[in-house]
mmJSON file of the N, C-alpha and C atoms, coordinates in Angstrom:
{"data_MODEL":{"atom_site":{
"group_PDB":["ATOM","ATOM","ATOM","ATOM","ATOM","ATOM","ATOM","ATOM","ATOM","ATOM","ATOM","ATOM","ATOM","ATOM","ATOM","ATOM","ATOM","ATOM","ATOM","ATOM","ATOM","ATOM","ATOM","ATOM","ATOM","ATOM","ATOM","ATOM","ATOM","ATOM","ATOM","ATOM","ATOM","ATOM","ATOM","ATOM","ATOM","ATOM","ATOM","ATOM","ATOM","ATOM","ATOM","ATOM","ATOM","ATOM","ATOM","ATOM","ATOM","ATOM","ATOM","ATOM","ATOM","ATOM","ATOM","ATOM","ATOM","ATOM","ATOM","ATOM","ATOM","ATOM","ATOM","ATOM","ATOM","ATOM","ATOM","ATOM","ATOM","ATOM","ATOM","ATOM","ATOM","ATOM","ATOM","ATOM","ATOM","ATOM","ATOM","ATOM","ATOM","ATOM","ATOM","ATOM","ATOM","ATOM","ATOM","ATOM","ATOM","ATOM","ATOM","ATOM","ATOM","ATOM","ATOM","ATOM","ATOM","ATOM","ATOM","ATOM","ATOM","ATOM","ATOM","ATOM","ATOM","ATOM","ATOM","ATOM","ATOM","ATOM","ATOM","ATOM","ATOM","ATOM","ATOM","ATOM","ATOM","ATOM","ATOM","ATOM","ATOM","ATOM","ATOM","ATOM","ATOM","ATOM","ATOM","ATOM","ATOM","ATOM","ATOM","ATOM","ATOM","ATOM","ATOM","ATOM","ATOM","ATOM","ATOM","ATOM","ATOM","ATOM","ATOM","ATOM","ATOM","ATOM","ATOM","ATOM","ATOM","ATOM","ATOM","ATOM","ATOM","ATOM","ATOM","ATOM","ATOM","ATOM","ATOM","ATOM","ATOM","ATOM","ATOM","ATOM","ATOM","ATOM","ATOM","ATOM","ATOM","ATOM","ATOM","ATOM","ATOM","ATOM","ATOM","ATOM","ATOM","ATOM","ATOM","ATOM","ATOM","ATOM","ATOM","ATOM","ATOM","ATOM","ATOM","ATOM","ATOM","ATOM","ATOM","ATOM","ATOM","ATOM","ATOM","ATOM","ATOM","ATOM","ATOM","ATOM","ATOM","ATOM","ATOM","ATOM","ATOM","ATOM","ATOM","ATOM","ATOM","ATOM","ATOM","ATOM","ATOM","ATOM","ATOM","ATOM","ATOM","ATOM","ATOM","ATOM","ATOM","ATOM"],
"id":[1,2,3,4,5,6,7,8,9,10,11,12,13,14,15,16,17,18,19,20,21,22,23,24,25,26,27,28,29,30,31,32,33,34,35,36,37,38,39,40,41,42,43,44,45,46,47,48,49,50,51,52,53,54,55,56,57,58,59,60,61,62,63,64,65,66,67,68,69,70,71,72,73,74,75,76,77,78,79,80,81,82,83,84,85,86,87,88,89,90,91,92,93,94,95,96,97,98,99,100,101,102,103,104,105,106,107,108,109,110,111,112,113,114,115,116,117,118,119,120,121,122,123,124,125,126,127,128,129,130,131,132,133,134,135,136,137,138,139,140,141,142,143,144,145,146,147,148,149,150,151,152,153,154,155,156,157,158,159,160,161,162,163,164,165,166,167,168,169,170,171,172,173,174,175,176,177,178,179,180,181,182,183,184,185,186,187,188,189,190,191,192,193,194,195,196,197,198,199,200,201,202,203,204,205,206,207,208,209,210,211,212,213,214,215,216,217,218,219,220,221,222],
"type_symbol":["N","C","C","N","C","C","N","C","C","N","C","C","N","C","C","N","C","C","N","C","C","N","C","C","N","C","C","N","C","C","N","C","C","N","C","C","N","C","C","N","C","C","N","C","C","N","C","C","N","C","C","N","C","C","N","C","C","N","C","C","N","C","C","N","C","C","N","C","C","N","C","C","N","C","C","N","C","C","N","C","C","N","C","C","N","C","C","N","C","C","N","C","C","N","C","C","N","C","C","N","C","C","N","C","C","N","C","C","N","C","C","N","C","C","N","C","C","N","C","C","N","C","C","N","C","C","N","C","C","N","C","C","N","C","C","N","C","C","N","C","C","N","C","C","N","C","C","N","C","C","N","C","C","N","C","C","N","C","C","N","C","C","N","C","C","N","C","C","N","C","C","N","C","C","N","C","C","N","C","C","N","C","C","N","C","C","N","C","C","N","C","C","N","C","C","N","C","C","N","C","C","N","C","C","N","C","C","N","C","C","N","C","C","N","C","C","N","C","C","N","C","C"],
"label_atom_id":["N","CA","C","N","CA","C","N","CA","C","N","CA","C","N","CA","C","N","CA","C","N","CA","C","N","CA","C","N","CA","C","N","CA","C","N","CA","C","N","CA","C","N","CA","C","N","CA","C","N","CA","C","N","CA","C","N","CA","C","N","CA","C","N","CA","C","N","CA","C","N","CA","C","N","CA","C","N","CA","C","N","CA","C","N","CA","C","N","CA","C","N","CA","C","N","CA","C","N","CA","C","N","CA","C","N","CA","C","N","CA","C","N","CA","C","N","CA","C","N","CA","C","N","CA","C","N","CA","C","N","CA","C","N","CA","C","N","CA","C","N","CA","C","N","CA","C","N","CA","C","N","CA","C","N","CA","C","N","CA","C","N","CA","C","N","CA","C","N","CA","C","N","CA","C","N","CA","C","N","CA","C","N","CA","C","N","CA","C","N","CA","C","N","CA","C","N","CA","C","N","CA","C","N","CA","C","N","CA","C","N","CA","C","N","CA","C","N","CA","C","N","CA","C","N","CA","C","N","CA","C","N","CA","C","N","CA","C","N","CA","C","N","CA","C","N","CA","C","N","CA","C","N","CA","C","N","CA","C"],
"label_alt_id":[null,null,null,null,null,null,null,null,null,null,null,null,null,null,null,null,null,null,null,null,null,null,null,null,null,null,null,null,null,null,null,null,null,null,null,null,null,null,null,null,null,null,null,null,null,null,null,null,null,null,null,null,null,null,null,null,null,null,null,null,null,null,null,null,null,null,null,null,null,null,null,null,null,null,null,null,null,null,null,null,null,null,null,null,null,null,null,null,null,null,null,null,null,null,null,null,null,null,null,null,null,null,null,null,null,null,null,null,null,null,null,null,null,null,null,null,null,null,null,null,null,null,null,null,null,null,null,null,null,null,null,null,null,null,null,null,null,null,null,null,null,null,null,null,null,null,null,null,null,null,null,null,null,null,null,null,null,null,null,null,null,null,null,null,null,null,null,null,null,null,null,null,null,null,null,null,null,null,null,null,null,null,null,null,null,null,null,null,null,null,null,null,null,null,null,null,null,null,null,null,null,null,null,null,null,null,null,null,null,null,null,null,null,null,null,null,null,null,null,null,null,null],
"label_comp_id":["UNK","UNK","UNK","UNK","UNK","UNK","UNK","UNK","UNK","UNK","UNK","UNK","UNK","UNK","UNK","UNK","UNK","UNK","UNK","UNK","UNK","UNK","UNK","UNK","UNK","UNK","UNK","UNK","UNK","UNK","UNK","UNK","UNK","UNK","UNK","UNK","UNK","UNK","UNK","UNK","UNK","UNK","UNK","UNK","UNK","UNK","UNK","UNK","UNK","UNK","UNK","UNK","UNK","UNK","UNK","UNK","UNK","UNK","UNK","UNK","UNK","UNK","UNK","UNK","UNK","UNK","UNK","UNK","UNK","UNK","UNK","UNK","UNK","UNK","UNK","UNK","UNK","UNK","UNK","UNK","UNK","UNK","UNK","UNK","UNK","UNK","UNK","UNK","UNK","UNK","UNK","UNK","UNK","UNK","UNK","UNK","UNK","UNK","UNK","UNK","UNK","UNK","UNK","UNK","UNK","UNK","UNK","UNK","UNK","UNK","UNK","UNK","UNK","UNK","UNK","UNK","UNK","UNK","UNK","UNK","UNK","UNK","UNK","UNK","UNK","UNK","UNK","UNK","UNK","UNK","UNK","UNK","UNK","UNK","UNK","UNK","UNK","UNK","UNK","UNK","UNK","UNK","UNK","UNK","UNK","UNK","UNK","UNK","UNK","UNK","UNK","UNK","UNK","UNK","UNK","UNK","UNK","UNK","UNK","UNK","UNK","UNK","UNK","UNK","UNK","UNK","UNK","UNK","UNK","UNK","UNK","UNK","UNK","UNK","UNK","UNK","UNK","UNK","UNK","UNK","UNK","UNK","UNK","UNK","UNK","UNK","UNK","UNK","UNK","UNK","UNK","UNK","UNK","UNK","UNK","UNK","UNK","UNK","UNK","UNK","UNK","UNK","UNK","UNK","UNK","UNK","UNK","UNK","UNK","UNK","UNK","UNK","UNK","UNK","UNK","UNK","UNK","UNK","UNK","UNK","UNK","UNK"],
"label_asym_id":["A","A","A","A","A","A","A","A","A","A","A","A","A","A","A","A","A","A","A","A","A","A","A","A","A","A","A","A","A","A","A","A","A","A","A","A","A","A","A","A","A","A","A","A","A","A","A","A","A","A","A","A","A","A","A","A","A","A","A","A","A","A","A","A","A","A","A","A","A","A","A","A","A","A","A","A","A","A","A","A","A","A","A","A","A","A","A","A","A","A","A","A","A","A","A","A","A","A","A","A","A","A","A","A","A","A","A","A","A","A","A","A","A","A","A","A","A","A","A","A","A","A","A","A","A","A","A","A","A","A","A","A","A","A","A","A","A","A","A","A","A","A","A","A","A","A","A","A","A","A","A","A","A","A","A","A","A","A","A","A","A","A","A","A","A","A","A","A","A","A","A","A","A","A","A","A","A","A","A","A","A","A","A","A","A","A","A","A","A","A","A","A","A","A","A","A","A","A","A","A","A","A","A","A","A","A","A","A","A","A","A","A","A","A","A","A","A","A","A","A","A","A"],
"label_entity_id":["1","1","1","1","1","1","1","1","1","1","1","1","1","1","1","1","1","1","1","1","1","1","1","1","1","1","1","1","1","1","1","1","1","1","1","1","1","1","1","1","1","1","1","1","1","1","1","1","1","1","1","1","1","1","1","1","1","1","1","1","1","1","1","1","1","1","1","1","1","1","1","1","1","1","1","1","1","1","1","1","1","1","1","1","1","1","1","1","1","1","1","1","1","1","1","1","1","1","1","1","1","1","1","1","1","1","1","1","1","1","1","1","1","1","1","1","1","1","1","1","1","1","1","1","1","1","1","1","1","1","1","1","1","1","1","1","1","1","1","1","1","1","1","1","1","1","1","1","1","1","1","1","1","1","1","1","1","1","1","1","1","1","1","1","1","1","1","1","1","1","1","1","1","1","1","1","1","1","1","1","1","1","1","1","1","1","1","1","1","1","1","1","1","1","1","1","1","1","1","1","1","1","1","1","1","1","1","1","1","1","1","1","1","1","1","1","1","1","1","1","1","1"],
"label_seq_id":[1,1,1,2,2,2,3,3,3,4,4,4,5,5,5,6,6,6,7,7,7,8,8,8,9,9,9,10,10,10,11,11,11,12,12,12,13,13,13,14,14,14,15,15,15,16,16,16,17,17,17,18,18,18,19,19,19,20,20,20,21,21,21,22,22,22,23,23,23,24,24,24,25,25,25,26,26,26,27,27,27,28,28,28,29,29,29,30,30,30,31,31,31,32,32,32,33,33,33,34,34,34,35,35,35,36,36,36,37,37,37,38,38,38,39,39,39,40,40,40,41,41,41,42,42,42,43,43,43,44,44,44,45,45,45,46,46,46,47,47,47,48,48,48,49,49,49,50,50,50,51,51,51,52,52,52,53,53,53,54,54,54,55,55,55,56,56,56,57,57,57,58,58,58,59,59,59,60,60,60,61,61,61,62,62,62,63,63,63,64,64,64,65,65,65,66,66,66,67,67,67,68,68,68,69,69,69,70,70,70,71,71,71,72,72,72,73,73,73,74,74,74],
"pdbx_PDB_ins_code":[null,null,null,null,null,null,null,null,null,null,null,null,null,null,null,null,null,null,null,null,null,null,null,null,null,null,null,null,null,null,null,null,null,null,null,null,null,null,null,null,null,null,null,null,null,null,null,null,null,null,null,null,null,null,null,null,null,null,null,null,null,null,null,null,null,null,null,null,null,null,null,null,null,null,null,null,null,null,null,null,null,null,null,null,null,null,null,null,null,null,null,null,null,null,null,null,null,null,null,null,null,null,null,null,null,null,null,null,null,null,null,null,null,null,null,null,null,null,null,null,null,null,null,null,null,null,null,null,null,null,null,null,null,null,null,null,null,null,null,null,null,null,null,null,null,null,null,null,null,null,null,null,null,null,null,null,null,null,null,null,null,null,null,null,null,null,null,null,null,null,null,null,null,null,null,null,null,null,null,null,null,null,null,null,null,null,null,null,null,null,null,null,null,null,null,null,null,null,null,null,null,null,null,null,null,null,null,null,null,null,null,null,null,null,null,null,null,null,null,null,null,null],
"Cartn_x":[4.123,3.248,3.531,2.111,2.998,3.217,3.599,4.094,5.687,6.097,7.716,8.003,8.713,9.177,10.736,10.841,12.305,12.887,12.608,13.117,14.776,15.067,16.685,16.921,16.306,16.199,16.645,15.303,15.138,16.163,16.803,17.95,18.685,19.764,20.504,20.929,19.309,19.099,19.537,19.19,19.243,20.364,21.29,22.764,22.279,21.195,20.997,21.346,22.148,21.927,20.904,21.161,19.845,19.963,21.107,21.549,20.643,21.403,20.675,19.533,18.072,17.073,16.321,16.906,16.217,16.311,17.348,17.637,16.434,16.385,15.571,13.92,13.711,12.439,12.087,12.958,12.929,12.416,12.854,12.429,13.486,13.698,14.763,15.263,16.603,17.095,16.579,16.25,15.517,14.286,13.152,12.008,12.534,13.236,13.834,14.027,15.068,15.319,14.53,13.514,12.363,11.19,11.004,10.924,11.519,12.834,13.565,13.509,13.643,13.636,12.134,11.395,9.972,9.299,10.031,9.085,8.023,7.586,6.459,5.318,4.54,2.971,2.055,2.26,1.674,2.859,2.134,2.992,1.703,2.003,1.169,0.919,0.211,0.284,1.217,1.113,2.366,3.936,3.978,5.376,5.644,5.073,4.683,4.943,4.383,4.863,5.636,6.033,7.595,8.865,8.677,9.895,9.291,8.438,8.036,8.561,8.442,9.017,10.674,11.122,12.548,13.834,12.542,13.354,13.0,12.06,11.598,11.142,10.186,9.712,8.01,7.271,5.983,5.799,5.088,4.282,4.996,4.532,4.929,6.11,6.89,8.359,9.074,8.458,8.843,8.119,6.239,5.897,5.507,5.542,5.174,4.061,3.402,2.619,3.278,3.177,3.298,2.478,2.552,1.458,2.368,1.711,2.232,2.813,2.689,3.864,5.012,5.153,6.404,7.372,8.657,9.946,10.234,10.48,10.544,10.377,9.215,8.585,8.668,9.411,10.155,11.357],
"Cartn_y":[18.237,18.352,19.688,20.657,21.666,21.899,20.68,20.397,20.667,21.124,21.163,20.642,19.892,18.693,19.859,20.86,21.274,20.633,19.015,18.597,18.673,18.579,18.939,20.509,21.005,22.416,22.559,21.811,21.94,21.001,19.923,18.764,19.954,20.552,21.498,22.575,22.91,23.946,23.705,22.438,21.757,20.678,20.783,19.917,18.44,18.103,16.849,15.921,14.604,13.807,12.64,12.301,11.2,10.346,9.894,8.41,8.911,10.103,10.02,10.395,11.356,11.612,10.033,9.305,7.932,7.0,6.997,6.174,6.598,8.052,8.96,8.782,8.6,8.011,6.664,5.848,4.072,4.045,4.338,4.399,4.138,3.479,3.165,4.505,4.281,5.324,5.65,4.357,4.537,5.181,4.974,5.981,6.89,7.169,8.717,9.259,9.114,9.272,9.562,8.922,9.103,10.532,10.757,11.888,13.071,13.227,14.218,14.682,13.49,13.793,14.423,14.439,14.78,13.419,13.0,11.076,10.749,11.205,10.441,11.335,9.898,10.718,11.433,10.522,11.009,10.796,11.627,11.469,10.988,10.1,10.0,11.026,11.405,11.999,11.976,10.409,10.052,10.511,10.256,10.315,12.134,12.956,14.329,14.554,14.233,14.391,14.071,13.135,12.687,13.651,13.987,15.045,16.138,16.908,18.044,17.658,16.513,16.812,16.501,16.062,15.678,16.968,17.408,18.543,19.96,19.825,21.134,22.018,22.075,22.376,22.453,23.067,23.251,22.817,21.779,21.257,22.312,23.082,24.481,24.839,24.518,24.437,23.328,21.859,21.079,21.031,21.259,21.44,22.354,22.861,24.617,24.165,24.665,24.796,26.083,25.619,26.178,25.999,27.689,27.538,26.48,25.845,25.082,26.122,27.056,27.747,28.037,28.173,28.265,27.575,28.489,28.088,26.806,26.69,25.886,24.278,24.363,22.794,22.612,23.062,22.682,22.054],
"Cartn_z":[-5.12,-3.967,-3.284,-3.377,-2.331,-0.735,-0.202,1.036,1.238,2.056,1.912,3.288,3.403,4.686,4.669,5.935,6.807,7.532,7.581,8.319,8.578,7.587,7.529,7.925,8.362,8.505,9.974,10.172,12.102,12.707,12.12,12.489,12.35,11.603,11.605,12.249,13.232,13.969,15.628,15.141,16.416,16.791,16.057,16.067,16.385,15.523,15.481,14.321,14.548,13.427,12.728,11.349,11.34,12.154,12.33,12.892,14.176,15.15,16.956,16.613,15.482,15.431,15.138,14.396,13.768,15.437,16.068,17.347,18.138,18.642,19.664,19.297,17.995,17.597,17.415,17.171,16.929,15.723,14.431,13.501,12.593,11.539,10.71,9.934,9.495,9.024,7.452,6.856,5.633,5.612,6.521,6.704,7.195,7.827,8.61,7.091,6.159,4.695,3.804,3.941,2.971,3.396,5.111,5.384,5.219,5.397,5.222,3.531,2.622,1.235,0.595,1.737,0.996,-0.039,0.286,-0.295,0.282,1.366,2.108,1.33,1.233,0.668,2.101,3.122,4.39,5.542,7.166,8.174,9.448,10.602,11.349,12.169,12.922,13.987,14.973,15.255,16.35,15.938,15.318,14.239,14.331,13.914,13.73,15.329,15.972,17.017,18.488,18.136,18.22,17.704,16.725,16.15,16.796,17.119,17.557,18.835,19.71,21.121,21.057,20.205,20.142,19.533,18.932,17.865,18.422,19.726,20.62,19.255,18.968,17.811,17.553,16.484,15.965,14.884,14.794,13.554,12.285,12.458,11.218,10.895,12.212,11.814,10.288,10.647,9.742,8.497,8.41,7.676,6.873,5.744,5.015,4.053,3.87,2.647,1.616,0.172,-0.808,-1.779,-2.616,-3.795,-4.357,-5.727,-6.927,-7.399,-7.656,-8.263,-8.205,-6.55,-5.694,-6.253,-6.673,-7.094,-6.54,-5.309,-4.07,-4.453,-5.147,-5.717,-6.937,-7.866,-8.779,-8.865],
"occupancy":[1.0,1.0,1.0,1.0,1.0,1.0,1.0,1.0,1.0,1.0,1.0,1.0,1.0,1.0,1.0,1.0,1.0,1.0,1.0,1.0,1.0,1.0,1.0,1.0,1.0,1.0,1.0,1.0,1.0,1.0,1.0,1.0,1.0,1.0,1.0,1.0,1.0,1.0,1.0,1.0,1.0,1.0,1.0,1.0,1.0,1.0,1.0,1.0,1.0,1.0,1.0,1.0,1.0,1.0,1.0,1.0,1.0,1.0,1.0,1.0,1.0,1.0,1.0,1.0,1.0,1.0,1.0,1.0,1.0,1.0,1.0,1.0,1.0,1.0,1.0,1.0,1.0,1.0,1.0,1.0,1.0,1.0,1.0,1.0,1.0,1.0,1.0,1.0,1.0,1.0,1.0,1.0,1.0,1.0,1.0,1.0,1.0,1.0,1.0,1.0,1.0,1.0,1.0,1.0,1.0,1.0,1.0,1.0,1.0,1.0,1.0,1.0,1.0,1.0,1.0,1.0,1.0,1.0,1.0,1.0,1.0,1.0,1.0,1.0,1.0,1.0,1.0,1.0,1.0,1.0,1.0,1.0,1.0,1.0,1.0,1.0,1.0,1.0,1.0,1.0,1.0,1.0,1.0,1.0,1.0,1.0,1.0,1.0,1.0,1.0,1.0,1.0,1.0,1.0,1.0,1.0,1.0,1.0,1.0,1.0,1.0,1.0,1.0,1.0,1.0,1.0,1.0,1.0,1.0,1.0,1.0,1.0,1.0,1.0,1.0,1.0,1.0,1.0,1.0,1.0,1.0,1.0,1.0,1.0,1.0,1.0,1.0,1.0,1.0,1.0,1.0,1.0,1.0,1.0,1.0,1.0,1.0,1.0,1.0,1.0,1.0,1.0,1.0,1.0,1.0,1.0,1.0,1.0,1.0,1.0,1.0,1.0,1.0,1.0,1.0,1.0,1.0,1.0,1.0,1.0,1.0,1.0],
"B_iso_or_equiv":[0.0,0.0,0.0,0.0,0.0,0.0,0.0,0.0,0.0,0.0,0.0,0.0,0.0,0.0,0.0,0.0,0.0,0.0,0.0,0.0,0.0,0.0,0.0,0.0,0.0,0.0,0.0,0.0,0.0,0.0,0.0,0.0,0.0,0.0,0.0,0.0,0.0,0.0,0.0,0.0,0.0,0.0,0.0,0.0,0.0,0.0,0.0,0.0,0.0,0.0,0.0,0.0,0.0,0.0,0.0,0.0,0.0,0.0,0.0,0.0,0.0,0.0,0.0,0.0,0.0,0.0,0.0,0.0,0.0,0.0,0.0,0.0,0.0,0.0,0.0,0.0,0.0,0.0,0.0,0.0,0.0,0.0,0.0,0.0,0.0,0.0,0.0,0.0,0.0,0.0,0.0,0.0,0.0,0.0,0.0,0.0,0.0,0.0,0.0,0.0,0.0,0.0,0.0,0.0,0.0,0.0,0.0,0.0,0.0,0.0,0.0,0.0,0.0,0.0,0.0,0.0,0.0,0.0,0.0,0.0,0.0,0.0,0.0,0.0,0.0,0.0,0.0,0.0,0.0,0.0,0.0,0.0,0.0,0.0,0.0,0.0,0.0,0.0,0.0,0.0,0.0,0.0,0.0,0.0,0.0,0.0,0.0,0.0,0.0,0.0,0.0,0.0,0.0,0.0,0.0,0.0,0.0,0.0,0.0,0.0,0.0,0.0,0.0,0.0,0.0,0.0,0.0,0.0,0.0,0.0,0.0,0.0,0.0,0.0,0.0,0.0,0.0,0.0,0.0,0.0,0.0,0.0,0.0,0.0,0.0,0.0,0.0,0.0,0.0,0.0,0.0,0.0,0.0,0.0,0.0,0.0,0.0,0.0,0.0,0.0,0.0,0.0,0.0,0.0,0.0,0.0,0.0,0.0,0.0,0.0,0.0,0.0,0.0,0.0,0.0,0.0,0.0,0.0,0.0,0.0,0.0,0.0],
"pdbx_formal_charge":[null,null,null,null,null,null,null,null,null,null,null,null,null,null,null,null,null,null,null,null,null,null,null,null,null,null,null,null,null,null,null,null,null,null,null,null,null,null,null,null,null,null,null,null,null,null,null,null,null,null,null,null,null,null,null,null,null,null,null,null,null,null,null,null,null,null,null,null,null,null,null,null,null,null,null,null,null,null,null,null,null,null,null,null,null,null,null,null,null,null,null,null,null,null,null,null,null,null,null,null,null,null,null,null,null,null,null,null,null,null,null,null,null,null,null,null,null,null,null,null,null,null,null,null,null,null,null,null,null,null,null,null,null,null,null,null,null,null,null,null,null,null,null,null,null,null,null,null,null,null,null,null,null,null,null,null,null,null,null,null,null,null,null,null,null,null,null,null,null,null,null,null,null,null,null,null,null,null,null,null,null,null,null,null,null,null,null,null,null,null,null,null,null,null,null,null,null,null,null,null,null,null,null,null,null,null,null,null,null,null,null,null,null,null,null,null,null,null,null,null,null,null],
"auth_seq_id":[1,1,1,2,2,2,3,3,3,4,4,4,5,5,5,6,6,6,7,7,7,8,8,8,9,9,9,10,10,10,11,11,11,12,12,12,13,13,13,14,14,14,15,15,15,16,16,16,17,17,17,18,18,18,19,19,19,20,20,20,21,21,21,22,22,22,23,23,23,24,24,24,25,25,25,26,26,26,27,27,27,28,28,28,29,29,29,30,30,30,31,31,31,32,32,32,33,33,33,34,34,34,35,35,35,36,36,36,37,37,37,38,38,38,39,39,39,40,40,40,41,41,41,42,42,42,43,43,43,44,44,44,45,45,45,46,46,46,47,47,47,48,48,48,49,49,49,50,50,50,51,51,51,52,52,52,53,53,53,54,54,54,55,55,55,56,56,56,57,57,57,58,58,58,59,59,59,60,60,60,61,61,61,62,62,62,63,63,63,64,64,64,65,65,65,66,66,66,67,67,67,68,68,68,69,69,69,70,70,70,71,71,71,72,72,72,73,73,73,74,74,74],
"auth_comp_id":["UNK","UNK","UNK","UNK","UNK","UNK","UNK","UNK","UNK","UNK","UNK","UNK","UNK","UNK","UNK","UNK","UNK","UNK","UNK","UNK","UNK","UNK","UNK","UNK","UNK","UNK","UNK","UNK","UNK","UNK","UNK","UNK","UNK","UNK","UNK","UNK","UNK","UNK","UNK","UNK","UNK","UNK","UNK","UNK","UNK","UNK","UNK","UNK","UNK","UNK","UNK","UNK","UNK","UNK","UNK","UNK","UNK","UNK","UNK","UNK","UNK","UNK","UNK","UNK","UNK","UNK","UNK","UNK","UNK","UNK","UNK","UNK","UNK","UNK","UNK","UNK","UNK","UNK","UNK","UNK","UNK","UNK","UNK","UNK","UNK","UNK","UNK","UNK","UNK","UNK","UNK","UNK","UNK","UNK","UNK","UNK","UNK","UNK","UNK","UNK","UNK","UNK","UNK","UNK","UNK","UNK","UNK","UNK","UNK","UNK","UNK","UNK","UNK","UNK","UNK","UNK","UNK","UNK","UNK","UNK","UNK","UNK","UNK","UNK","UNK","UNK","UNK","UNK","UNK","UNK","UNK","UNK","UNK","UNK","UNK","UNK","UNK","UNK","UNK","UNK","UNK","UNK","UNK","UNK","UNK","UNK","UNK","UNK","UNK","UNK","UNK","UNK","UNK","UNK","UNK","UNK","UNK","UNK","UNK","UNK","UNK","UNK","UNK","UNK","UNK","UNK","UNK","UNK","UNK","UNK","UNK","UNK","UNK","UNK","UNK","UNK","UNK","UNK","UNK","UNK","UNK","UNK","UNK","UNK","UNK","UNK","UNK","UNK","UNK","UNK","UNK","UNK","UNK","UNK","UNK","UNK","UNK","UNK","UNK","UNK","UNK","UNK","UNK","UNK","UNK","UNK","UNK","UNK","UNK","UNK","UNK","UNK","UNK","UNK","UNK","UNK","UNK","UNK","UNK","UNK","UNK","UNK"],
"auth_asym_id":["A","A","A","A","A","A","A","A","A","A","A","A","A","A","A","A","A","A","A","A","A","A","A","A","A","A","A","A","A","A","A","A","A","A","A","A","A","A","A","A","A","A","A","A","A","A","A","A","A","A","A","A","A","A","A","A","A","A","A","A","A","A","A","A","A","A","A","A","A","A","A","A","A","A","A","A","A","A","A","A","A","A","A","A","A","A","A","A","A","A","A","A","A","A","A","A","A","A","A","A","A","A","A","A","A","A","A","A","A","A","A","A","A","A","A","A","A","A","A","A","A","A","A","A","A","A","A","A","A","A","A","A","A","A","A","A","A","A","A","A","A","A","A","A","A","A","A","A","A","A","A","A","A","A","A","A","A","A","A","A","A","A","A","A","A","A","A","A","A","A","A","A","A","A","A","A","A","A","A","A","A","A","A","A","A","A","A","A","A","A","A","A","A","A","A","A","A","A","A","A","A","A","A","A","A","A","A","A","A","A","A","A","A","A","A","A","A","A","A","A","A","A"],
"auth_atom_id":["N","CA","C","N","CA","C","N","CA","C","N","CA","C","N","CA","C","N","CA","C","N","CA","C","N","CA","C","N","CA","C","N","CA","C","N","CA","C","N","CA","C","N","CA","C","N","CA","C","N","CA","C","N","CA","C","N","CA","C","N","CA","C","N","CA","C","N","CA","C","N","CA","C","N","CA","C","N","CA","C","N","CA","C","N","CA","C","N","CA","C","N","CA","C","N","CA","C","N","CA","C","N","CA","C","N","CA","C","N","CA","C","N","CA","C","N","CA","C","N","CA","C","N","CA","C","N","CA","C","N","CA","C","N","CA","C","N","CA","C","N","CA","C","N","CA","C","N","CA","C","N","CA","C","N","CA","C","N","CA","C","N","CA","C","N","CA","C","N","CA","C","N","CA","C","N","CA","C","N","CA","C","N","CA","C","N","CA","C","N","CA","C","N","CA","C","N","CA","C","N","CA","C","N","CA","C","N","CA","C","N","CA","C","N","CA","C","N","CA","C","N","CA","C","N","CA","C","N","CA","C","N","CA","C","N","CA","C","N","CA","C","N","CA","C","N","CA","C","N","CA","C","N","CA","C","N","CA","C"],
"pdbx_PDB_model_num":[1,1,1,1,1,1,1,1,1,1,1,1,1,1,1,1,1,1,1,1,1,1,1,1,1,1,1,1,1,1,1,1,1,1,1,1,1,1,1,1,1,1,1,1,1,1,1,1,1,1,1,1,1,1,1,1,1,1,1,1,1,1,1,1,1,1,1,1,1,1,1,1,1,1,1,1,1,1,1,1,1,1,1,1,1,1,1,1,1,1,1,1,1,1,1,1,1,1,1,1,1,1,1,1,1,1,1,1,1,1,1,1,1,1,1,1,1,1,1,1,1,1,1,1,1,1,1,1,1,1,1,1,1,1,1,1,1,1,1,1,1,1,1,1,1,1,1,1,1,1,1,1,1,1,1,1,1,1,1,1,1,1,1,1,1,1,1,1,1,1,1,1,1,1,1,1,1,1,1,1,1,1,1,1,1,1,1,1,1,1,1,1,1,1,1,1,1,1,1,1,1,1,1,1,1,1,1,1,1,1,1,1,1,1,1,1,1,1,1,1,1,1]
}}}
């Protein structure tokens, strides 16, 4: 998929963990997991932005687009 999920990017940036990002959203740590890994086929809106206000952050921050070619998605 050429979507690339930073979420682990912007947690990092931001001295956050899953455990307090999964708490701060009310969301289990297994979907928190499955986001961060790039598993999710989709994200809600709500959800999307929830981490944008938690993670002081832009949509664009967590999400990238890439060609299919991009090293990246291999």
């Amino acid at each position: 998929m050429p979507i690339i999920v930073n979420l682990d990017v912007m947690m990092a940036k931001r001295k956050i963990s899953s455990t307090q990002l999964s708490e701060k959203m009310g969301i289990t740590m297994a979907n928190l997991s499955i986001l961060k890994n790039s598993k999710a086929k989709a994200i809600r809106f709500s959800t999307l932005e929830s981490l944008c206000k938690i993670l002081e952050c832009q949509p664009g921050d967590i999400l990238e687009y890439a060609d299919e070619n991009d090293s990246r998605l291999k």
